[in-house]
DRENPATI-399996 format. One record per residue (C-alpha): x, y, z. Coordinates in steps of 0.2 Angstrom, whole numbers, plus 5000, padded with zeros to 4 digits. Last residue first. Example, Ala and Ser with C-alpha at 12.3 -4.5 7.8 and 13.67 -1.06 7.14 Angstrom:
DRENPATI-399996
5068/4995/5036;
5062/4978/5039;
This chain:
DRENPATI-399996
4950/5075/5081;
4966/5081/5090;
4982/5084/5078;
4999/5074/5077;
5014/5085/5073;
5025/5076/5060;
5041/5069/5067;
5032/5052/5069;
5035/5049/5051;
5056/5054/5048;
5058/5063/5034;
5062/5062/5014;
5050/5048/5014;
5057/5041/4997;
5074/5039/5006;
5067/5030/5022;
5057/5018/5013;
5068/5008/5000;
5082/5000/5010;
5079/5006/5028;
5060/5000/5024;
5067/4984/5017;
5079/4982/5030;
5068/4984/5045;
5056/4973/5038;
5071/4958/5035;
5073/4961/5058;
5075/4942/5060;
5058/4940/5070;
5046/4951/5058;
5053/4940/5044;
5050/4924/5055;
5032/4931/5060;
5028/4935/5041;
5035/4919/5034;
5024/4909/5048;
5008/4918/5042;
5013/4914/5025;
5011/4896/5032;
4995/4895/5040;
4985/4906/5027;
4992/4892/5013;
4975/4886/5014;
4968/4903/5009;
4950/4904/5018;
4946/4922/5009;
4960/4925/4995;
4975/4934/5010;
4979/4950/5013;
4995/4956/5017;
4994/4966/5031;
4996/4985/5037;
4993/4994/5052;
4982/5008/5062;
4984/5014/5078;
4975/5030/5071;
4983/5045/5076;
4980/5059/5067;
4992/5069/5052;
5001/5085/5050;
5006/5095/5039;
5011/5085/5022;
5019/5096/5010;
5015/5099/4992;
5024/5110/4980;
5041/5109/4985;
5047/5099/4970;
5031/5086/4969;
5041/5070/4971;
5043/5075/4993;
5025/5078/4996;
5022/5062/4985;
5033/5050/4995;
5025/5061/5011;
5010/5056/5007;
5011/5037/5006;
5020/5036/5023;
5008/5047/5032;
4992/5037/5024;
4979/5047/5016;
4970/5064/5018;
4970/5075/5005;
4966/5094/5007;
4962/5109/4999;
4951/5100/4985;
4948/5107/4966;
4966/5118/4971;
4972/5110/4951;
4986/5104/4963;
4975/5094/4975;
4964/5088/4960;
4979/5079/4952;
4984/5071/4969;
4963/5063/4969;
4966/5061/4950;
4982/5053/4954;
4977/5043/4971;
4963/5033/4964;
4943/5031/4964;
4942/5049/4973;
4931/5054/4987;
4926/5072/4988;
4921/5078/5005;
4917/5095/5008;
4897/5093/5003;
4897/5077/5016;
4900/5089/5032;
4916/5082/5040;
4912/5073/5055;
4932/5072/5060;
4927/5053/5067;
4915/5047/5056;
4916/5056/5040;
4933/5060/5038;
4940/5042/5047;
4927/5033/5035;
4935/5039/5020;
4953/5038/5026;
4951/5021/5029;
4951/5018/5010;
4940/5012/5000;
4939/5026/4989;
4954/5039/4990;
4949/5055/5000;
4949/5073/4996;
4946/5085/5010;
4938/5104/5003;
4939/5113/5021;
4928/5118/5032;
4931/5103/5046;
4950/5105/5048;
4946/5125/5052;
4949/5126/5070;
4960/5107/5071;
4974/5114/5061;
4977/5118/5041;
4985/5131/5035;
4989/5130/5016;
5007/5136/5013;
5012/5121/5001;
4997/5114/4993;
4992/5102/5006;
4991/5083/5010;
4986/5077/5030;
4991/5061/5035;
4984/5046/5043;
4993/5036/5053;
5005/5021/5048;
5011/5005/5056;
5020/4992/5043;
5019/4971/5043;
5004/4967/5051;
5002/4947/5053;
4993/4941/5037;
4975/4943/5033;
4961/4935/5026;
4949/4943/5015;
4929/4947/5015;
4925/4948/5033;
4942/4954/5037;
4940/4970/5028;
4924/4976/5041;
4939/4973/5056;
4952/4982/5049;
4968/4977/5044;
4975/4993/5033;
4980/4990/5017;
4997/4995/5009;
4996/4987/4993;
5002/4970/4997;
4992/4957/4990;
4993/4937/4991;
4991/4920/4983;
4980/4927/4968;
4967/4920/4956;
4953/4933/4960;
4949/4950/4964;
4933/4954/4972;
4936/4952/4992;
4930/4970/4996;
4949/4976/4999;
4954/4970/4984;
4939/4978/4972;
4941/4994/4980;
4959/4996/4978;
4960/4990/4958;
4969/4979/4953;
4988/4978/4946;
4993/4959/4948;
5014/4956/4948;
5021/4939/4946;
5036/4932/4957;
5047/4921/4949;
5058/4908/4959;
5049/4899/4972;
5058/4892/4988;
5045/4897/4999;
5058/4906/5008;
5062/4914/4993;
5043/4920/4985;
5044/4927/5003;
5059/4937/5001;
5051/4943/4982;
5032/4948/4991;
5045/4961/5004;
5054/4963/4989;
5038/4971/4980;
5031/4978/4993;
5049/4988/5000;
5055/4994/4983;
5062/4986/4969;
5059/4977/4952;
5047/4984/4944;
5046/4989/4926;
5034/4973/4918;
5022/4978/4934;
5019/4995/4927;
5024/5012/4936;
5041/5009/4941;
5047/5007/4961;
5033/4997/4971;
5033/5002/4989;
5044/5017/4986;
5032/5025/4974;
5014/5018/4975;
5007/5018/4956;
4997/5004/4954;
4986/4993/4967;
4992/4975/4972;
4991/4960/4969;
5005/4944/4970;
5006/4928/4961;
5019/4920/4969;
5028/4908/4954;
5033/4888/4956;
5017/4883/4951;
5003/4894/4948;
4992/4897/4962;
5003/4892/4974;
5006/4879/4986;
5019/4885/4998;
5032/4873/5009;
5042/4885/5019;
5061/4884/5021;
5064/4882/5004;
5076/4898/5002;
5083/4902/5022;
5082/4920/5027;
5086/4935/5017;
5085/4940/4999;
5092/4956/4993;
5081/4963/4980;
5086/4971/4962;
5073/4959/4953;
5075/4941/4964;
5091/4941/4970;
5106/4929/4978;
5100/4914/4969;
5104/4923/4952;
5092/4919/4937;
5073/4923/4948;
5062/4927/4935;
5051/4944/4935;
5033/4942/4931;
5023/4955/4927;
5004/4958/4925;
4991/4975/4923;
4973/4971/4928;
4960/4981/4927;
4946/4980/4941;
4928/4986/4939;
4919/4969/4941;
4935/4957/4944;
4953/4953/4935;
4948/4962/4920;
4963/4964/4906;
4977/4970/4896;
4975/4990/4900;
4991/4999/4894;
4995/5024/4941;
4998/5033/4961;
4988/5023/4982;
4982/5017/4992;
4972/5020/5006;
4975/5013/5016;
């Protein structure tokens, strides 16, 4: 990503407001709505705050994280993915961090065990943050006011609005070479959504998964019409040199193993895409 949708309380790092939650665990069988699987207390964890998960993440992104404020979230694929490993680890709470994207992908947030906010392992990201096994694949998708024609003739003359610190940014300007004066980058996703609508862009490029949660919100106003093959997947990250790096790493592997991400995006993602991904045509750079 990308990333993503969005009271203040806070500064979590230079340019980062924080929003925090934390939802208790009463019932053994959930955590928020969520159905937890695996064994509890399999895993030994050492978190920042005893017996809680402290988890980051980047405010509004429907589907992932269902309510708009950390106190109102208790669903969605991110948020139980975060509340299945708070389980295993044999923690009861998990606490919810809003930050901003920029800041947690450049390594500047602080005082967190994990994020999950739909970012992309890349290579430039790991030098500032660890990551855990991927958890999601995604491509990047192409945003439009419904009835905009968009194809591989005219991609480059059109108004492309990208999210800040996303991949997207670098994927317009480096591989689609878009000129600079018809890229506008956007430091979140509702101004940058917002600007889509008011036709300030013609285009916003983003994640598949993200923009067809918001293609399907807008009422038929916005559809997504095609997207590019980037190979690219998502992580949890990681505080730089983590010491419990080893054993998330180990919840990830045994939650890829017993099929628990198939559930949560059967549970919370299929819906909110209204659409199957891959049956988006792809285009040529």
């Amino acid at each position: 990503m990308a990333k993503r949708w969005y009271a203040l309380v806070g500064l979590v790092a230079v340019g980062a407001v924080t929003l925090f939650g934390v939802q208790a665990q009463t019932n053994t069988a959930k955590i928020g709505d969520c159905e937890l699987y695996g064994k509890r207390g399999e895993f030994k964890l050492n978190p920042v705050t005893p017996g809680v998960l402290t988890v980051q993440t980047n405010l509004p992104a429907p589907g992932w994280w269902n309510g708009d404020t950390p106190e109102t979230i208790k669903s969605g694929y991110e948020y139980c993915l975060a509340a299945n490993i708070a389980h295993r680890a044999g923690l009861n709470q998990v606490k919810i961090v809003n930050v901003s994207f920029d800041a947690l992908v450049a390594g500047q947030t602080k005082a967190f065990d994990l994020a999950l906010s739909q970012v992309t392992i890349t290579a430039e990201r790991k030098k500032v943050v660890d990551f855990s096994p991927a958890y999601f694949s995604s491509d990047q998708g192409l945003l439009v006011r419904k009835g905009t024609k968009v194809d591989a003739s005219n991609i480059k003359t059109l108004r492309i609005g990208v999210q800040q610190g996303t991949t997207a940014v670098d994927f317009v300007k480096n591989v689609l070479k878009v000129p600079a004066n018809n890229v506008r980058v956007f430091p979140d996703t509702p101004n940058m959504f917002t600007a889509l609508q008011a036709r300030q862009v013609d285009v916003v490029m983003l994640d598949t998964a993200i923009v067809l949660v918001q293609a399907r919100q807008s009422n038929g106003a916005l559809e997504v019409v095609g997207q590019y093959k980037t190979g690219e997947e998502y992580g949890a990250i990681y505080p730089k040199g983590s010491a419990n790096k080893a054993v998330l790493d180990q919840i990830f592997k045994a939650m890829a193993a017993d099929g628990t991400f198939k559930k949560l995006s059967q549970a919370y993602l299929s819906k909110e895409f209204g659409g199957d991904p891959t049956a988006i045509p792809y285009l040529k750079p």
